[in-house]
C-alpha positions in Angstrom: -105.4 -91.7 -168.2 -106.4 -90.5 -171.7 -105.1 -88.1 -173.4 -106.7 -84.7 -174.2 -107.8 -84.7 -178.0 -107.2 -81.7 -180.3 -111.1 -81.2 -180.2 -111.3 -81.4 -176.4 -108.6 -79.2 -176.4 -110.4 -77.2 -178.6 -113.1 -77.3 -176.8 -111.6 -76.5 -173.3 -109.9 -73.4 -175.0 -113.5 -72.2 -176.4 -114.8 -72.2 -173.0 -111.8 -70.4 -171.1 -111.4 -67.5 -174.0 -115.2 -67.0 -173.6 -114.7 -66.3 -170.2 -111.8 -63.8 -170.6 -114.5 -62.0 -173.0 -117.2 -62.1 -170.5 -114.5 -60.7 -167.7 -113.7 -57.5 -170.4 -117.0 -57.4 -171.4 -118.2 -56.6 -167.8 -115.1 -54.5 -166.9 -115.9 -52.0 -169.9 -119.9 -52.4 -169.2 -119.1 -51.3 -165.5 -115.8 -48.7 -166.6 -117.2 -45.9 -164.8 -118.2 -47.4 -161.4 -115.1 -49.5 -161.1 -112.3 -48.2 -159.0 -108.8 -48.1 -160.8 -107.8 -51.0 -158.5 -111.2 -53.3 -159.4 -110.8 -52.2 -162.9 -106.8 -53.4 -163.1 -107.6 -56.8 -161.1 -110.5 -57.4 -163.4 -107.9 -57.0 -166.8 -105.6 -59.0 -164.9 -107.6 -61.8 -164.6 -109.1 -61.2 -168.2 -105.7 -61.3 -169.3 -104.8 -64.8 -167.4 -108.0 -66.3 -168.2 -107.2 -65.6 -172.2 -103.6 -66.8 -171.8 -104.9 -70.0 -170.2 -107.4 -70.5 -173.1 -104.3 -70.0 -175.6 -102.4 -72.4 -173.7 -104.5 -75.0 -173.5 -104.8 -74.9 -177.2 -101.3 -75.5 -177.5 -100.7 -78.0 -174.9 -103.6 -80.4 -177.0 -101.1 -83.5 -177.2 -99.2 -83.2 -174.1 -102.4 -82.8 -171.7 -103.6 -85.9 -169.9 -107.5 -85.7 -168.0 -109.5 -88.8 -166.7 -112.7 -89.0 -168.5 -111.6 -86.2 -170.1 -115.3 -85.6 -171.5 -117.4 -85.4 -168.4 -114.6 -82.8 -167.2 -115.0 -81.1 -170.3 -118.9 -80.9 -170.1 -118.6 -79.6 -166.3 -116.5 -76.9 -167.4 -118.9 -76.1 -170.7 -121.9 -76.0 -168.6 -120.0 -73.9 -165.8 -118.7 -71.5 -168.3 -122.3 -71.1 -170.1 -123.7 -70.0 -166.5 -120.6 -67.8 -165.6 -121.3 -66.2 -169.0 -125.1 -65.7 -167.9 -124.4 -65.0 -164.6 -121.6 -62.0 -164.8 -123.7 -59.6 -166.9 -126.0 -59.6 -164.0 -124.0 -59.5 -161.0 -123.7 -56.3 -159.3 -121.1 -56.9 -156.4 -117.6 -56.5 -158.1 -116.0 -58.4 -155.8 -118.4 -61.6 -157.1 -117.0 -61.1 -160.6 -113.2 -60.8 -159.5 -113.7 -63.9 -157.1 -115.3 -65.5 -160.2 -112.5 -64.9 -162.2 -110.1 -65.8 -159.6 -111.9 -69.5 -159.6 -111.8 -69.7 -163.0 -107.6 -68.6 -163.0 -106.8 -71.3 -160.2 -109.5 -74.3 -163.0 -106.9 -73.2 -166.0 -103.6 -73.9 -163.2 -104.8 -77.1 -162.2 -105.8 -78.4 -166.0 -102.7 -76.3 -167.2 -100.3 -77.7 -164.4 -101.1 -81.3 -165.3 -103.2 -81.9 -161.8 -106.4 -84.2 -162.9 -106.9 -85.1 -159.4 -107.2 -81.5 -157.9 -109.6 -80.5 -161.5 -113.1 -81.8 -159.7 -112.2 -79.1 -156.7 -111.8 -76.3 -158.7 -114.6 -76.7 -161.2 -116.7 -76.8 -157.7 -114.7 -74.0 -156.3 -115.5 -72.6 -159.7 -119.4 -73.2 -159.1 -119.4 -71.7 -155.3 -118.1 -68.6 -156.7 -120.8 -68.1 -159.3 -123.3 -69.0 -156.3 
């Protein structure tokens, strides 16, 4: 196992407090035709998403991935078409699954669990589908 480089780290933390700012960018785009309970799931998970990022920033020399890079280019690519794909989504309960998906990617990587990583990046994938 390798360990996760400040730059990966870096990198990884990019993706993850992008997402948080597409999750709040869509929540206050879509204020007025959320519910209160969609809106408060929706800052919930935008709040998680951004505390994962920060974590993952600080946990740089503790972090251990197998071919850490290929992980770290699934999870680019994945977070490039989330951030595409939320602005256009017009089910709400699409964008709270996808940020649940993306919570349960930052647990795994977060939680020290390379093996189960692979899962939730596809999990990750089906819920953008």
């Amino acid at each position: 196992m390798a360990k996760l480089t400040a730059a990966q780290a870096a990198e990884l933390s990019k993706s993850f407090l992008g997402l948080a700012q597409t999750l709040g960018n869509y929540r206050f785009t879509n204020w007025d035709k959320l519910s209160k309970e969609e809106n408060q799931s929706i800052a919930d998970q935008q709040w998680s998403v951004l505390d994962a990022g920060e974590n993952m920033t600080a946990m740089a020399t503790t972090l251990l991935i197998n071919e850490a890079d290929t992980t770290i280019r699934q999870i680019r690519d994945v977070a490039t078409t989330i951030n595409e794909a939320v602005a256009k989504i017009k089910k709400v309960q699409k964008v709270i699954n996808i940020g649940t998906a993306v919570i349960q990617l930052a647990a795994v990587i977060l939680g020290k669990q390379p093996l189960a990583i692979p899962g939730a990046i596809n999990d990750l994938i089906k819920a953008v589908k």
